[in-house]
C-alpha positions as CSV (number, residue, x, y, z in Angstrom):
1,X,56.0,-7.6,-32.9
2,X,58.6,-9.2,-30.7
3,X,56.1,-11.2,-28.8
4,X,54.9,-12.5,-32.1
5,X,58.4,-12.9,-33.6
6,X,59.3,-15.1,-30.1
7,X,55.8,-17.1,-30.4
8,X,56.7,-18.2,-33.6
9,X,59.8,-19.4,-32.3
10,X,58.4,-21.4,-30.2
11,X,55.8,-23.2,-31.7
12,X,55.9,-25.4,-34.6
13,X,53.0,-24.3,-36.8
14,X,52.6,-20.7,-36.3
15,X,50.1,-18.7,-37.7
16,X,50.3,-15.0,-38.0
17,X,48.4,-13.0,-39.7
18,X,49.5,-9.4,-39.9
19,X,47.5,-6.5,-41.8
20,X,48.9,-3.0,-42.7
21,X,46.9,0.2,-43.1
22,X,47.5,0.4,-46.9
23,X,49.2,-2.8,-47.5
24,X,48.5,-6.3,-48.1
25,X,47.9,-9.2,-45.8
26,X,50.6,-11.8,-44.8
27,X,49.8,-15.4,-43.2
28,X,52.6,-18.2,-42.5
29,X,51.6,-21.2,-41.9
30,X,54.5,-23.3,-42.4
31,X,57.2,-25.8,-40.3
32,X,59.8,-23.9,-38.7
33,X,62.9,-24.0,-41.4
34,X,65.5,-22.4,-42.1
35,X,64.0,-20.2,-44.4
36,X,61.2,-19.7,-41.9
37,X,64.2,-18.4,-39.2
38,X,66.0,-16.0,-41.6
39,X,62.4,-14.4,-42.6
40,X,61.6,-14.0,-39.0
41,X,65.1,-12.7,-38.2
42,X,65.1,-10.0,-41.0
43,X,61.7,-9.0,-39.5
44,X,63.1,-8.6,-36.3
45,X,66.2,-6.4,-37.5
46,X,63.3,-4.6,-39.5
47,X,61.3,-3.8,-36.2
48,X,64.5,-2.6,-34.5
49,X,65.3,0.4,-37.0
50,X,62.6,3.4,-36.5
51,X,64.0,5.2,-39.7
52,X,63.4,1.5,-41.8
53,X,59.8,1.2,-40.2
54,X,58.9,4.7,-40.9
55,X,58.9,4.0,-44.4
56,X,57.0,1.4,-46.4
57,X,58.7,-2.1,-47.4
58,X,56.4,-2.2,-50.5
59,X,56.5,0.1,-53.5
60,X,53.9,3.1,-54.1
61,X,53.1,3.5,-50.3
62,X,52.7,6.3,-48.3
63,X,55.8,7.0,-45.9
64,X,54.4,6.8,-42.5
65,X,55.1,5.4,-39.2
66,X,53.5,1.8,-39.3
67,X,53.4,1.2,-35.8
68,X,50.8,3.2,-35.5
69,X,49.1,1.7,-38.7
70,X,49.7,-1.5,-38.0
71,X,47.4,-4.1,-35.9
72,X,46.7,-7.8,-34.7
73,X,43.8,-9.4,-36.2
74,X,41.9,-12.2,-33.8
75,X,41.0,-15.7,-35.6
76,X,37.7,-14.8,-34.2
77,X,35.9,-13.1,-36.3
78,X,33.0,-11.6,-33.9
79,X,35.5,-10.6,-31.9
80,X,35.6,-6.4,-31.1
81,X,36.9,-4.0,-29.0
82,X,33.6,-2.8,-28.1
83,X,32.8,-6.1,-26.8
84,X,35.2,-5.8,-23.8
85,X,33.4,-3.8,-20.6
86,X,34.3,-0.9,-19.1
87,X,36.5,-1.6,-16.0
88,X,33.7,0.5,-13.7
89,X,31.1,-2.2,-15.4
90,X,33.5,-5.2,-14.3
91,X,33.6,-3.7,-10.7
92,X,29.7,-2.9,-10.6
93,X,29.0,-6.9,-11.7
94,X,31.4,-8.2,-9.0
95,X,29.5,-5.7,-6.2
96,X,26.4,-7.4,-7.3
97,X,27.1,-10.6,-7.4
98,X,29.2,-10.5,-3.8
99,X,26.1,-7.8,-2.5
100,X,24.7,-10.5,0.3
101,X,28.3,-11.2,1.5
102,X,29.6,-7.2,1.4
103,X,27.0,-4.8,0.4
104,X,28.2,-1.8,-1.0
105,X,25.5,0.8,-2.2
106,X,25.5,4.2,-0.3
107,X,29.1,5.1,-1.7
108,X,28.3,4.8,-5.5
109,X,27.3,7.4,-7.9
110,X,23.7,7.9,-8.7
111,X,24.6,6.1,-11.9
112,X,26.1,2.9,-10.4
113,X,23.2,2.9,-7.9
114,X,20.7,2.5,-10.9
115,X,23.0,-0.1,-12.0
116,X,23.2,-2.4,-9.2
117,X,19.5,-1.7,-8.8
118,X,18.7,-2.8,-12.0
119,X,20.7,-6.4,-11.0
120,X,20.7,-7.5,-7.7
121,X,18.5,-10.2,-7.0
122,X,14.9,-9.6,-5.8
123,X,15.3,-13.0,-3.3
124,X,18.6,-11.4,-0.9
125,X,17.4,-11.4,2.4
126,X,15.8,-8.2,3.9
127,X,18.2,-7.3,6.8
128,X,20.7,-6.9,3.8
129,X,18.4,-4.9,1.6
130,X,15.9,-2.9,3.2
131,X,17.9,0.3,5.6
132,X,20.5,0.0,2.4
133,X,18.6,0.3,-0.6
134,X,16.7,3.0,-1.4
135,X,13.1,3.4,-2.8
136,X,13.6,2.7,-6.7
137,X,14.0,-0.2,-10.0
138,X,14.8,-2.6,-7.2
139,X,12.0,-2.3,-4.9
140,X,10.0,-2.2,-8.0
141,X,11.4,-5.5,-9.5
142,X,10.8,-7.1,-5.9
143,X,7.1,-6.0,-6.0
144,X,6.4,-7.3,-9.7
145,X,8.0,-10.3,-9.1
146,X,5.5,-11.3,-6.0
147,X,2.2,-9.7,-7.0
148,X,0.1,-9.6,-9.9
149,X,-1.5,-5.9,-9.1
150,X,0.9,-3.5,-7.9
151,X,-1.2,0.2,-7.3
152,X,0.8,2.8,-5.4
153,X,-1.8,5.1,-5.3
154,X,-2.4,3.5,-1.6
155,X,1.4,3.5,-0.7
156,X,2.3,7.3,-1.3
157,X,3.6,6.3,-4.9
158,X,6.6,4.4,-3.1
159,X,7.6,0.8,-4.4
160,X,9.4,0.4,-1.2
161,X,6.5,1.3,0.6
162,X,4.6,-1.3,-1.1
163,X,6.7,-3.9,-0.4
164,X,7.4,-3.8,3.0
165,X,3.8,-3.2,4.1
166,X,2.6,-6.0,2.0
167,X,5.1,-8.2,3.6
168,X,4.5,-7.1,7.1
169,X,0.6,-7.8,6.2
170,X,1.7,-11.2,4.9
171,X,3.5,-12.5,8.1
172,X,0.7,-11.3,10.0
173,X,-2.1,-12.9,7.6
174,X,-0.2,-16.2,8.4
175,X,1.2,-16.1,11.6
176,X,-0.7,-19.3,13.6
177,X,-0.5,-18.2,17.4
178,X,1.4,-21.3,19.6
179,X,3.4,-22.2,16.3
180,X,4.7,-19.4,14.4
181,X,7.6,-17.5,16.5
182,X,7.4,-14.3,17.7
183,X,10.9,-13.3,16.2
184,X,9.4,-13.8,13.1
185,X,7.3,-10.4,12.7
186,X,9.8,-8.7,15.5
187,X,12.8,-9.0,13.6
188,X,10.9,-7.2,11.0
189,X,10.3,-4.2,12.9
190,X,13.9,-2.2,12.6
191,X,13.4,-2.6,8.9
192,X,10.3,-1.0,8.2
193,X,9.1,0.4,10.9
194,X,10.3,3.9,8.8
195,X,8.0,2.8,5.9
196,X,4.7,1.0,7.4
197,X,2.3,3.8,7.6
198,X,-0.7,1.6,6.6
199,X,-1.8,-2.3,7.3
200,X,-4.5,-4.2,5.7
201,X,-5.2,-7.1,7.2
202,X,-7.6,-9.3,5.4
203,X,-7.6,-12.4,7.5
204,X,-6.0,-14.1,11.4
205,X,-5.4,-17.2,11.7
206,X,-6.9,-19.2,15.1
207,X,-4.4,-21.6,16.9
208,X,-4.1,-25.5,15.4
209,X,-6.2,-27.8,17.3
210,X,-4.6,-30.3,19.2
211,X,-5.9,-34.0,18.5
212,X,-8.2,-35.7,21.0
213,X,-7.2,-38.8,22.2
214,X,-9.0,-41.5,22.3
215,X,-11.0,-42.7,25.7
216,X,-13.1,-45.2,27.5
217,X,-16.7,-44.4,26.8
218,X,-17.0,-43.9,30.6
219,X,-14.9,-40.8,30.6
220,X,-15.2,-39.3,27.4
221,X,-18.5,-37.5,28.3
222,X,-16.8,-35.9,31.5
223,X,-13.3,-35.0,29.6
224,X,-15.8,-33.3,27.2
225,X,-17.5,-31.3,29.9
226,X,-13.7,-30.2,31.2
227,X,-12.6,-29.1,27.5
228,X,-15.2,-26.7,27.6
229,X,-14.5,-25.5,31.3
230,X,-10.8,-25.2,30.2
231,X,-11.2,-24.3,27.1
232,X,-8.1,-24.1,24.2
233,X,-6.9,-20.7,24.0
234,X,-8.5,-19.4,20.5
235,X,-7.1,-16.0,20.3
236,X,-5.3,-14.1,17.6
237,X,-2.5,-12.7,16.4
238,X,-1.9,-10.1,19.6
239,X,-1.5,-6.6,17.9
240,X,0.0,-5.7,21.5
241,X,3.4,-6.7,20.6
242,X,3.7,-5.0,16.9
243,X,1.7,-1.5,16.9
244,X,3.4,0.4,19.7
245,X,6.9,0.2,17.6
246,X,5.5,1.2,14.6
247,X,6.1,4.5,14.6
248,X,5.0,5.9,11.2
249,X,1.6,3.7,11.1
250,X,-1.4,5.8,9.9
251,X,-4.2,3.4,8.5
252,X,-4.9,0.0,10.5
253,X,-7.5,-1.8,8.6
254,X,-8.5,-5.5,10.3
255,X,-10.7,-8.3,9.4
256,X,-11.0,-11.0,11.9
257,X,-12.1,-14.0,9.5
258,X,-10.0,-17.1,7.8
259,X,-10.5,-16.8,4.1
260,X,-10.7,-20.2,2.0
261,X,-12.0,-22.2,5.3
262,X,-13.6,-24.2,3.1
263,X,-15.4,-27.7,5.0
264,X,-13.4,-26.5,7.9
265,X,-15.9,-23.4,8.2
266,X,-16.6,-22.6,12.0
267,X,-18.2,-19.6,13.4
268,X,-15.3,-18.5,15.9
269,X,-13.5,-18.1,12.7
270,X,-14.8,-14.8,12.1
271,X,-15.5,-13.1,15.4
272,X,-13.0,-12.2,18.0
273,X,-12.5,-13.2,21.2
274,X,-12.5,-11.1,24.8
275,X,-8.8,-11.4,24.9
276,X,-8.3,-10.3,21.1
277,X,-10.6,-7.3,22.1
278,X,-8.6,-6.8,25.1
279,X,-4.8,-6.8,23.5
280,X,-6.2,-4.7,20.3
281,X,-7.9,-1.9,22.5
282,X,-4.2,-1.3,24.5
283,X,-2.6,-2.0,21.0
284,X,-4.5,1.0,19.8
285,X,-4.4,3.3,22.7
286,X,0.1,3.1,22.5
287,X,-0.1,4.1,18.7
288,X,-0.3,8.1,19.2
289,X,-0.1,8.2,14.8
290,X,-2.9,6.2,14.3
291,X,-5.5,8.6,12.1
292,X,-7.9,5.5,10.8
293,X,-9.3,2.6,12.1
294,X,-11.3,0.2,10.1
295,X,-12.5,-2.8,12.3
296,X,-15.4,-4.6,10.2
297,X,-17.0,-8.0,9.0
298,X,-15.9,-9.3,13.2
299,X,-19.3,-9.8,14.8
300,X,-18.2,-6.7,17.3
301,X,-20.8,-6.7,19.8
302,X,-21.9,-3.9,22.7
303,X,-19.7,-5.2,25.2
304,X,-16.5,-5.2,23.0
305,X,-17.2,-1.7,21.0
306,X,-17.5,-0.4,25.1
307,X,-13.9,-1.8,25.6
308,X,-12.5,-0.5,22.0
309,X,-13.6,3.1,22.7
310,X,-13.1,3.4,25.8
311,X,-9.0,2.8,24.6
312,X,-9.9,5.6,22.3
313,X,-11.4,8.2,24.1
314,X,-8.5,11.3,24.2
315,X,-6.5,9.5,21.5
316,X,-4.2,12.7,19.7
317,X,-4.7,11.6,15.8
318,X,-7.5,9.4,15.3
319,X,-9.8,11.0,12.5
320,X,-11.3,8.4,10.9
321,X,-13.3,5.2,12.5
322,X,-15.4,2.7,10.6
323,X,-17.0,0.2,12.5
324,X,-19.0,-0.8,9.8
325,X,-20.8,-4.7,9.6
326,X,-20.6,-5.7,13.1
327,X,-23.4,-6.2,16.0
328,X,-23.2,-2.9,17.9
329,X,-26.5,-1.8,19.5
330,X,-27.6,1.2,21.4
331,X,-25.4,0.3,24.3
332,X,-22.1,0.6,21.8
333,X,-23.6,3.7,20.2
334,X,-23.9,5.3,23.7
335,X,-19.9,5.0,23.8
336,X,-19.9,5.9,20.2
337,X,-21.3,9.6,21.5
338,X,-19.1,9.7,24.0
339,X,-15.8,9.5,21.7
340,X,-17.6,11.7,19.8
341,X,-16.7,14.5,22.2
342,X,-13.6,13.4,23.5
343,X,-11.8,13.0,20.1
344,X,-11.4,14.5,17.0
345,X,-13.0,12.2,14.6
346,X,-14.1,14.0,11.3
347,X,-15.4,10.0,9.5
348,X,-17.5,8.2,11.9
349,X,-18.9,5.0,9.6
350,X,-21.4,2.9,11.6
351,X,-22.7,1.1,8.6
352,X,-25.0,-2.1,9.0
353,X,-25.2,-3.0,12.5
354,X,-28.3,-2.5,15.3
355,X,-28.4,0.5,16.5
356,X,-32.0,1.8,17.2
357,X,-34.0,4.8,18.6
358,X,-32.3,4.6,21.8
359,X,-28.8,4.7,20.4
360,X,-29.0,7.2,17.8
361,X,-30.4,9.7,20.4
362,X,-27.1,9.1,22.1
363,X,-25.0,9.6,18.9
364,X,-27.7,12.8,18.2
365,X,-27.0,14.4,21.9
366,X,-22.8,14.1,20.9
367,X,-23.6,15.5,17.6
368,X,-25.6,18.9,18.7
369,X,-22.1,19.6,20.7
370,X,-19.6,18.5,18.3
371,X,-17.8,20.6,15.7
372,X,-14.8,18.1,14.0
373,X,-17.1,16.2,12.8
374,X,-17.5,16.1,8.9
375,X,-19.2,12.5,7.9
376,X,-21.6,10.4,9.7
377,X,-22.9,7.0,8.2
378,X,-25.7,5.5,9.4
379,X,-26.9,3.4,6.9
380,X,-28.4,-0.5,7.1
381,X,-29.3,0.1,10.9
382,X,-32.9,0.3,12.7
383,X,-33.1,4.0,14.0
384,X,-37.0,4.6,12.9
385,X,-38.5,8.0,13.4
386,X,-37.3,8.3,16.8
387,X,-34.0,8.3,15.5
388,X,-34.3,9.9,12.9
389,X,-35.9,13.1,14.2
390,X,-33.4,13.0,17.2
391,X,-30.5,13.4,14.3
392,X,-32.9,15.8,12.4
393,X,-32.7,18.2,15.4
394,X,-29.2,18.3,16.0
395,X,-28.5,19.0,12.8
396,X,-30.3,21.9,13.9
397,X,-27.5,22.9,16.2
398,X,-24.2,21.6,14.3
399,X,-22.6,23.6,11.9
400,X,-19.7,21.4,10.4
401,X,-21.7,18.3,9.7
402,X,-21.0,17.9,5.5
403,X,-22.4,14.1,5.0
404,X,-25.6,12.0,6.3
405,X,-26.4,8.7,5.3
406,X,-29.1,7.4,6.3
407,X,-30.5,5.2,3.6
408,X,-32.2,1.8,5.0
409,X,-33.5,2.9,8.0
410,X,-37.2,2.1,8.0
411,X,-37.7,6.6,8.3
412,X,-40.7,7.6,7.3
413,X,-42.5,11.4,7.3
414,X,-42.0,12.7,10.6
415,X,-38.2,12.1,10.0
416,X,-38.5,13.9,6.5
417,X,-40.7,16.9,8.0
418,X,-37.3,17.4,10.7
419,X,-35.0,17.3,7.7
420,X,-36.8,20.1,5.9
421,X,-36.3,22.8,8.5
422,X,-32.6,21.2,8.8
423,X,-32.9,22.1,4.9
424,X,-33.8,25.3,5.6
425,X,-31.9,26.6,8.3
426,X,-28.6,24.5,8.2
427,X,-26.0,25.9,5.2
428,X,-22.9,23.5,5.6
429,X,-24.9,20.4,4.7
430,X,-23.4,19.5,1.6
431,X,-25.1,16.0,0.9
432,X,-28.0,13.5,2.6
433,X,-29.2,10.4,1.7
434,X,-32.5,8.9,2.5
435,X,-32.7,6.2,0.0
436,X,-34.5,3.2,1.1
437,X,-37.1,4.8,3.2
438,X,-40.4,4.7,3.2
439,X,-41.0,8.7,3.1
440,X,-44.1,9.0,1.1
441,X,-45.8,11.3,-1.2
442,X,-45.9,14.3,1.3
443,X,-42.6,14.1,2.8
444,X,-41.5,14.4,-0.5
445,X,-43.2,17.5,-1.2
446,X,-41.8,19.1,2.0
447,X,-38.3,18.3,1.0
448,X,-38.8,19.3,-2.6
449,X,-40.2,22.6,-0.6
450,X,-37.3,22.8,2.0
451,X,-34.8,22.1,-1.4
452,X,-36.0,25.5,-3.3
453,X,-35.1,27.4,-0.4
454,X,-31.4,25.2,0.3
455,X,-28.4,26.6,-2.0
456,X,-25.6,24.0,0.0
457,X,-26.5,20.3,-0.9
458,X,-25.2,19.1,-3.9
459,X,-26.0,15.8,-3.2
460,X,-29.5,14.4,-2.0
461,X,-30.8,10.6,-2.9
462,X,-34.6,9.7,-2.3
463,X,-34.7,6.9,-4.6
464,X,-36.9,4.1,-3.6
465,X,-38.4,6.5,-0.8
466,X,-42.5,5.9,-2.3
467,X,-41.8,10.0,-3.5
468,X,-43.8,10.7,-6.2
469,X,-41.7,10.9,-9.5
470,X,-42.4,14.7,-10.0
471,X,-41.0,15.2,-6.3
472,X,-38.1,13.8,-7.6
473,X,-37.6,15.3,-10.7
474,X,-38.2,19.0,-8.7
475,X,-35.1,17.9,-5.7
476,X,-33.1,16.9,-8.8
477,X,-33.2,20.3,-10.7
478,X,-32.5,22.1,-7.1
479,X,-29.7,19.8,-6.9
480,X,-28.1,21.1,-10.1
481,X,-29.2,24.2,-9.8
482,X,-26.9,23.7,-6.7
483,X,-24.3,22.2,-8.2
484,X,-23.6,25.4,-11.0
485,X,-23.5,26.9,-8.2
486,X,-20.5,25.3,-6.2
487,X,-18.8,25.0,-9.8
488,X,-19.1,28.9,-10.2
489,X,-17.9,29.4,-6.7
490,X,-14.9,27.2,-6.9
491,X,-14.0,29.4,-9.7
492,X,-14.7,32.0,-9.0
493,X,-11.8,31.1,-5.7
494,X,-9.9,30.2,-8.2
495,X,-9.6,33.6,-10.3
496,X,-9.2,35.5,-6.4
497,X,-6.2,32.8,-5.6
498,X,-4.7,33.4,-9.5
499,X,-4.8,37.1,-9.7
500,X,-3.3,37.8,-6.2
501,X,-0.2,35.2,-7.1
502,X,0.2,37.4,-9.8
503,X,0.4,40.5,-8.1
504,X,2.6,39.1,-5.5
C-alpha cells in the first residue's frame, strides 16, 4: 500500500485499482489535486493503524484483518499466478539453453534429467552429448529426427544404441579414401566405442579419379600403357584402423558395392581389391568379440576366401559366418573345412557361389569330425551327387548338425538314397531341404520310407524335386506327425521346469 500510495505521488494520472474481499472496487483516475493528496494521505494514516485496518471502513462488513484480504489486480487480464514458472523450471531452461557451453546432466534428479532430455537440441555436437547423456527421450528424439524407420529390435532396444551405430555406419558408407580425413571416424571412437556392438555396411566408396591431362597423340598410347603398370590406388575404406578399438563390436556385416552408381556403373565397384582383402583379414583377426561375419554380394574369389580364413582360423568368438553370393570354388571351400575344425562356428552360410564335388567333400571330411556346428547352407552351388553323397555320409557320423540346405544343387537319387539312412539313423537332424532337385519318383519313395521311421525333422522341403505328389503328401503327414510331437515334448519340459519351481 505504501508503494502504491508513493506511485501515485509520483505520476500524474495514476490509476489504481484496488479490490477487497467483501467490498467494492475503487479506481482513480484523476490529476493530482488537492483533493487527490488529502484522499491519499488519509489512506496512508489508514494503513498505519492495525486496530483501524482490522475493521471494515464500510458498513455491514465482516471485521477482519484486510491485509490479508486485500490484493493488487493486473490491467492484464490473462495475467495469473500460475502462469509464472517454478524457479527449478527457470534454472532447468537456462541449463538447456547454455548445455553446449557448460553441460550439466549427471548431477540432476531423475526428474530434471527427463526434463532437459525432453529439450535439448538433437543438432549439439556429439563429444558434448554422447559419454554425458544417457540412453533415453533424447537419443530417441535424435534418432526420429534423422531416419524414417527406427526398429530397435536390431540394437538391444537402445535408442542410443541406434544412433551411434547408424552414425558410425554413415561416416563409413561415405568416407572417400585420399579425401575424407582419418580423424573423422577416429575421433568417433571414445564416444561409442561402449555402444557399437553391430555395423552394417551397405556400401564403400572407391577413391575420386584424378583427371587425365591432355597429350600429344604420340604419347598418349604409352602414358596409357604406364597408368595401368602404375595403377591408381582403388582400395577401400581400411577396416584396419577402426575394428581393433571397438571393443564391444559383435555383428560386422559388409557389402563392398557403391549404391546409385548410376552411368558411372564400373565393375571394380563392387568387388574388392587384394589390399582391401588384406587390411579386412588383420582387421578381423584383432577383434577377439567378433561373433558374426557377413561378407556378401563382393565377387570373393578362392584366392581371397584362402586369405580371409586363414585370419580366422583359432579366432575365440566367431559363431556365425556367411559368405553367401560371392565366387568361392572348391579351393575356398577346402579352407572353409579347415576353419571348420579350428573354430567354433555353429552358422556356416555358403549360399550361391561354386563350390562343386571336390569342395563339398572337403567341407563333408570337416563335418564327420565337427561337433559346434548347428547350420550349414549350401544352397545355389554345383555339388552334384558326389557332393551330395559325401555330405550324406557324414551326416552319418555328426551328431549336432540341426539344419541342411541344399536346395538348387542339381542332386539327384543317389544323393536322396544317402539321405535316407541319414533319416534313419541320425536323431538331431531337425530340418533338410532338397528343393530344387531333380530326385525323382523313387528317391522319393525312399525318403517317404526313411521319413516313417524319422521322429526328429520337423522340417523337410522336396518341392519341385519331380516326387510324385503322393510322396509328398506321405513326408508331409510324417512331418506333422513330427511336429505334435516336438509341441508335446516342449510341454511337456515345460510342466517338469513349472512344478519343480514350485516346489523349490
Amino acid at each position: 500500500m505504501f508503494s502504491e500510495v508513493n506511485r501515485l505521488r509520483r505520476k500524474i494520472t495514476p490509476r489504481l485499482r484496488v479490490q477487497y474481499f467483501r467490498g467494492s472496487e475503487i479506481d482513480i483516475e484523476r490529476s493530482v489535486t488537492k483533493e487527490t493528496t488529502e484522499a491519499l494521505t488519509s489512506a496512508l494514516q489508514y494503513t498505519k493503524n492495525p486496530a483501524t485496518m482490522a475493521r471494515s471502513p464500510y458498513p455491514g462488513a465482516p471485521a477482519e484483518d484486510f491485509r490479508r484480504s486485500r490484493r493488487i489486480i493486473a490491467e492484464d487480464q490473462d495475467w495469473s499466478l500460475t502462469l509464472v514458472p517454478c524457479l527449478s523450471d527457470l534454472c532447468l531452461q537456462s541449463i538447456v539453453r547454455n548445455f553446449e557451453e557448460k553441460p550439466i546432466f549427471e548431477d540432476l534428479r531423475p526428474i530434471h534429467k527427463d526434463f532437459v532430455q525432453e529439450r535439448l537440441s538433437t543438432y549439439l555436437p556429439l563429444h558434448k552429448t554422447a559419454n554425458l547423456i544417457s540412453d533415453g527421450v533424447y537419443w530417441k528424439r535424435c534418432c526420429k529426427q534423422r531416419w524414417d524407420i527406427c526398429d530397435l529390435n536390431h540394437y538391444g532396444h537402445s535408442w542410443k544404441q541406434m544412433f551411434l551405430e547408424r552414425h558410425m555406419e554413415n561416416i563409413i558408407e561415405l568416407f572417400i579414401p585420399n579425401v575424407t580425413e582419418l580423424k573423422t571416424v577416429l575421433e568417433m571412437v571414445p564416444l561409442c566405442r561402449n555402444y557399437v556392438k553391430r555395423l552394417n555396411i551397405s556400401q564403400l566408396l572407391l577413391p575420386i579419379k584424378e583427371p587425365q591431362k591432355e597429350e600429344d597423340e604420340e604419347y598418349s598410347s604409352e602414358l596409357a600403357i604406364d597408368n595401368e603398370d602404375s595403377g591408381q590406388s582403388m582400395d577401400h575404406f581400411d577396416f584396419n584402423i577402426l575394428l581393433n578399438k571397438l571393443t564391444k563390436l559383435e555383428e560386422l556385416h559388409l557389402v563392398y558395392r557403391v549404391k546409385q552408381c548410376g552411368m558411372n556403373f564400373e565393375w571394380k565397384m563392387f568387388e574388392m581389391t587384394d589390399r582391401d582383402c588384406e587390411s579386412l583379414a588383420k582387421a578381423l583377426m584383432s577383434c577377439k568379440t567378433l561373433k558374426l561375419l557377413k561378407l556378401h554380394q563382393s565377387h570373393i574369389e578362392d584366392k581371397k576366401c584362402r586369405l580371409l580364413v586363414k585370419h580366422l582360423l583359432d579366432h575365440p568368438s566367431l559363431r556365425e559366418l556367411d559368405f553367401s553370393h560371392n565366387l568361392i570354388g572348391d579351393k575356398g571351400a577346402r579352407a572353409i573345412g579347415k576353419l571348420l575344425n579350428r573354430s567354433k562356428l555353429e552358422t556356416l552360410n555358403m549360399c550361391d557361389n561354386d563350390i562343386r564335388g571336390p569342395g563339398a567333400k572337403a567341407i563333408a571330411h570337416a563335418l564327420s569330425m565337427n561337433s559346434t556346428l548347428l547350420s550349414l547352407n549350401l544352397r545355389l552351388n554345383c555339388l552334384r551327387d558326389e557332393g551330395g553323397q559325401a555330405i550324406g555320409k557324414a551326416l552319418l557320423k555328426n551328431n549336432t548338425l540341426l539344419h541342411l540346405h541344399l536346395g538348387g544343387n542339381q542332386v539327384t537319387g543317389p544323393t536322396a538314397i544317402a539321405l535316407y539312412e541319414v533319416l534313419i539313423q541320425n536323431n538331431t537332424l531337425k530340418s533338410i531341404n532338397l528343393s530344387c532337385n531333380n530326385l525323382g519318383v523313387e528317391a522319393g519313395k525312399a525318403l517317404g520310407e526313411a521319413m516313417a521311421l524319422n521322429t526328429s525333422v520337423t522340417e523337410c522341403d522336396i518341392r519341385l524335386t519331380e516326387v510324385d505328389e503322393q510322396s509328398v503328401s506321405f513326408v508331409n503327414e510324417m512331418v506333422w506327425r513330427n511336429q505334435s510331437l516336438e509341441q508335446k515334448k516342449q510341454a511337456g519340459k515345460g510342466e517338469t521346469q513349472l512344478t519343480s519351481t514350485t516346489s523349490l
